[in-house]
FIDRENSE-832728 format. One record per atom (N, C-alpha, C): x, y, z; residue in three letters. Coordinates in steps of 0.1 Angstrom, whole numbers, plus 5000, padded with zeros to 4 digits. Layout:
! FIDRENSE-832728
XYZAla ...
This chain:
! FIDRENSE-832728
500849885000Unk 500050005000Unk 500950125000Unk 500250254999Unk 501250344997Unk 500250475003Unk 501250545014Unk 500350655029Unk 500550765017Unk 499350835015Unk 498750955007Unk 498851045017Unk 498651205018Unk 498051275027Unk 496951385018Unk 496251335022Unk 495251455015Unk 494451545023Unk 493851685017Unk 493451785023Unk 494351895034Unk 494152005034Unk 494752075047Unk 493652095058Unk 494052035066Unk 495151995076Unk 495251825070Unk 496851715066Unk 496551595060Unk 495751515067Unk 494851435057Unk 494251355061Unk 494851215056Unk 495451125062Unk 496550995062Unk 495350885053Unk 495750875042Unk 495150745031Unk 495650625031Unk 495650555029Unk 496450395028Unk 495650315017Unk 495850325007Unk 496050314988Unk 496650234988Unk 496150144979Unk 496749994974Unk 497250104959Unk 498649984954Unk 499250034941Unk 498849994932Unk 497650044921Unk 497149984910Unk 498150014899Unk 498349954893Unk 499249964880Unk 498649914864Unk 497349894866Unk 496449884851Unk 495550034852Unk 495350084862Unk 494550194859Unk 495150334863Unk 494550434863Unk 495350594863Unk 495350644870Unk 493850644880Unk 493450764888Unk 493850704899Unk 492850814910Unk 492650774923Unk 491250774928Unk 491250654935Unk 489450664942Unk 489650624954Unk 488750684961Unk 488950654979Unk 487550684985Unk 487150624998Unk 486050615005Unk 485650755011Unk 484450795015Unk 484050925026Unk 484050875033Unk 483350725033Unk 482950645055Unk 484250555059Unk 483950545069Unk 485150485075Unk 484750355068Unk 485250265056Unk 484950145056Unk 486650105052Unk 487650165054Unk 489050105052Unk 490150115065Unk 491150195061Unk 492250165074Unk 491950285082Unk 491350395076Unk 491250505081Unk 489750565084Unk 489550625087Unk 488150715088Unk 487750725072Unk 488550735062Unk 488050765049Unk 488550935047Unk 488250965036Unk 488351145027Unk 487051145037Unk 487451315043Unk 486251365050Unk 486551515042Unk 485851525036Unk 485951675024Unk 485651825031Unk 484651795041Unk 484551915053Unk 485651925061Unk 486351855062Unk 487551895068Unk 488751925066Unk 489051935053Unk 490251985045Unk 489452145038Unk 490552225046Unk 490252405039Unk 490352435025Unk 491452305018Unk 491652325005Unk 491052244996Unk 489452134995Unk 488852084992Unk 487552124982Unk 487452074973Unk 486752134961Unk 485752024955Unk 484652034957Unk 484251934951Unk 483451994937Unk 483851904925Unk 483451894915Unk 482651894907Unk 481551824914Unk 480751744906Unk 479251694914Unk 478351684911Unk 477451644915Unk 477351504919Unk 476551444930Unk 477551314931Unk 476151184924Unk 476751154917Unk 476151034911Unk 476750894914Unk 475850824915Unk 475850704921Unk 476850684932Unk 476550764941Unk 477050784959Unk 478650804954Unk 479650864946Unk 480550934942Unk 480251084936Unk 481351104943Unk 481551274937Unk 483451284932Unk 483651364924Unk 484851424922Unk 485451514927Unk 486951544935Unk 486951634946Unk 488451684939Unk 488551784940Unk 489851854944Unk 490651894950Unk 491751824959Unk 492151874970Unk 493851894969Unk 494651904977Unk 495951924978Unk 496351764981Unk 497251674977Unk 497851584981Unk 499051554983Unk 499651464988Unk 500951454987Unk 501451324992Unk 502651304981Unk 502951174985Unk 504751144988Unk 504951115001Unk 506451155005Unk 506851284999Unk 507751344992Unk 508351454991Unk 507151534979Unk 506851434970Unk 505951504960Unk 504651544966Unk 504351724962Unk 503151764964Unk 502351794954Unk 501251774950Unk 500451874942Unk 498951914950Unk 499052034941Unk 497752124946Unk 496652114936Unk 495152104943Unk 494152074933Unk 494251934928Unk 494251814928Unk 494851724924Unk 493251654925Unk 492751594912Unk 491251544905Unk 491351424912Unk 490451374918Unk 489851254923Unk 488851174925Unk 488051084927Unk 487050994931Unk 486751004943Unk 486050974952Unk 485650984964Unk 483850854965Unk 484150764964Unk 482550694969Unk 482050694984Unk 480950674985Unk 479950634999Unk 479750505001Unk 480650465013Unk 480350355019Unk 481250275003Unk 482350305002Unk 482950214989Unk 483750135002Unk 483849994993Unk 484549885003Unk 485549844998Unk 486649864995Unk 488049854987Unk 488849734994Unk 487949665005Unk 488549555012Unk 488449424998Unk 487649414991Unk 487249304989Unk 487849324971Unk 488749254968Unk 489149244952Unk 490449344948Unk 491049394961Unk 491749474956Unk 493449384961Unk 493349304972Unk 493849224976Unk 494449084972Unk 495448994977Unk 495248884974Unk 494148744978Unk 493848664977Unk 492748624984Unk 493248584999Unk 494348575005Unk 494748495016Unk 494948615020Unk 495248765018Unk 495548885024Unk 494649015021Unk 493548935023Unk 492649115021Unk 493549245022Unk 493249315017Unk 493649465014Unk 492949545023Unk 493349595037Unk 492749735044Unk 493149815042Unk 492349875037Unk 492850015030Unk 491650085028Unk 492150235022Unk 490950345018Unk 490950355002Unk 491450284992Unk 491250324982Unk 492150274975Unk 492450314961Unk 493650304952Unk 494250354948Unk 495350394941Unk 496150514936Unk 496750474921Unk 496350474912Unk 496750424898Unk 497750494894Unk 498550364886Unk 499950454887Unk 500250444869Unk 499250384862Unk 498850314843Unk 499250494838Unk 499450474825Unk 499350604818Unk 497850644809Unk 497750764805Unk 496350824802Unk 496150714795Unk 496550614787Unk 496150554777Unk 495150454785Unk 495650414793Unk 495050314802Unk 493850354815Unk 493250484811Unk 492550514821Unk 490950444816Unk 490650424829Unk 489250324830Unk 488150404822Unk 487750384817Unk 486050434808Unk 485150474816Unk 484650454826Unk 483750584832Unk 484650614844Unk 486150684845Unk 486550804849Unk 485850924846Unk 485850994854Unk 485551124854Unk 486651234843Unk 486051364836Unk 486251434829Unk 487551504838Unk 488851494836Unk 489851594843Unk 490351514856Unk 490551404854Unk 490651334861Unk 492451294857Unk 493751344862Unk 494851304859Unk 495551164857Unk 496251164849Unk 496951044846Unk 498451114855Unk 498351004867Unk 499751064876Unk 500951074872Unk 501550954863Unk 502850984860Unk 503051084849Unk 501851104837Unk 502051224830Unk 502151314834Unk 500951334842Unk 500951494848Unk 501951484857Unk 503051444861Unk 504451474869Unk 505351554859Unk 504951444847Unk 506051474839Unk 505551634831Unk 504651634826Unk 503851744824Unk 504351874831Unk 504251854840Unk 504351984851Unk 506052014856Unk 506951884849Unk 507951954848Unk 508751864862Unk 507951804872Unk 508351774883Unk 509351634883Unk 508851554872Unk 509751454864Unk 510651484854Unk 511951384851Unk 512851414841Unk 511851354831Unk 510951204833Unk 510951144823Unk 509851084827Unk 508651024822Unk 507150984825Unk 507350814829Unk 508050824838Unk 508550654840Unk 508450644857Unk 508450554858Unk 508250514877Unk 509150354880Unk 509450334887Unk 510050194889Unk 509250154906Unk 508550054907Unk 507949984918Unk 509249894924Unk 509849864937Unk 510849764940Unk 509849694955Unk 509249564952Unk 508749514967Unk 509449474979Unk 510349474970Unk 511149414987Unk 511149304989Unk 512449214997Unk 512949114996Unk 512649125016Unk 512049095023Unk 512349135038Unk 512849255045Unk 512349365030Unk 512849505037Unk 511649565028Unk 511549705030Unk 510549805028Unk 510949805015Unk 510049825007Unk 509849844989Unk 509950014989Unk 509850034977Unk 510150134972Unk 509350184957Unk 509150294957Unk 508550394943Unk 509150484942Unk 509650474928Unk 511150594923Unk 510150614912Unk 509750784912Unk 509050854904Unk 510550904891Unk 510250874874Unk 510550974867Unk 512450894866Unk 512450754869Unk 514050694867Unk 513750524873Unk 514850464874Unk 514850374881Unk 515750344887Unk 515850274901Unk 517150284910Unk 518250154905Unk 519550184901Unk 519950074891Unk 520749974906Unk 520350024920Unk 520849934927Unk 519749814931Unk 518649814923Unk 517449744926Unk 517049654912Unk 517549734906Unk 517649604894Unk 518949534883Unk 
């Protein structure tokens, strides 16, 4: 999984790593590791969109280890259960959500309009050398995500 902070003051995520799809979607009710996105409680929080079928689209500040962005497009459902299918079967997944790490080409068909493709929009915005990421899981130590290169001591 991988700890998100979203909204001001952060609010702590715990996102499984998708790597077939682009965006990000995360719960409002506490149904994962955390209380869930509470949108009233981040000052820099924007919602989008009207909410259809118990989702809305939100805008907030996020940040992930040293990378920040502001306004950053996302999903948000009611009462979404991200326990079940996101996991292996012998290791359910607790968590709030997912964080797709695919390029635009690969984004899901009913995403939302303005909805970023993360590793472009790094690269886009200049924050990347190069629209690439390298995942490392780990052998009995902590894994790793190297945005924009890859660590050549890991492969």
């Amino acid at each position: 999984f991988l700890e998100v902070d979203v909204g001001t003051p952060p609010q702590k995520l715990r996102l499984a790593l998708a790597t077939t799809i682009a965006d990000m979607s995360t719960n409002l009710e506490g149904k994962g590791a955390s209380s869930g996105y509470d949108p009233a409680a981040s000052s820099s929080s924007l919602n989008m969109s009207q909410e259809v079928a118990n989702a809305s689209l939100f805008q907030d500040n996020i940040s992930i280890g040293d990378l920040e962005f502001e306004n950053f497009t996302f999903l948000a459902e009611k009462g979404a259960n991200y326990s079940e299918g996101l996991g292996l079967p012998s290791v359910p997944f607790q968590g709030d959500g997912y964080f797709g790490f695919a390029f635009a080409a690969y984004m899901k068909e009913n995403t939302g309009p303005g909805m970023p493709a993360l590793i472009q929009g790094l690269a886009d915005s200049g924050k990347l050398k190069e629209p690439t990421f390298a995942i490392y899981f780990g052998d009995d130590s902590p894994g790793e995500i190297m945005f924009g290169g890859v660590n050549p001591q890991r492969y």
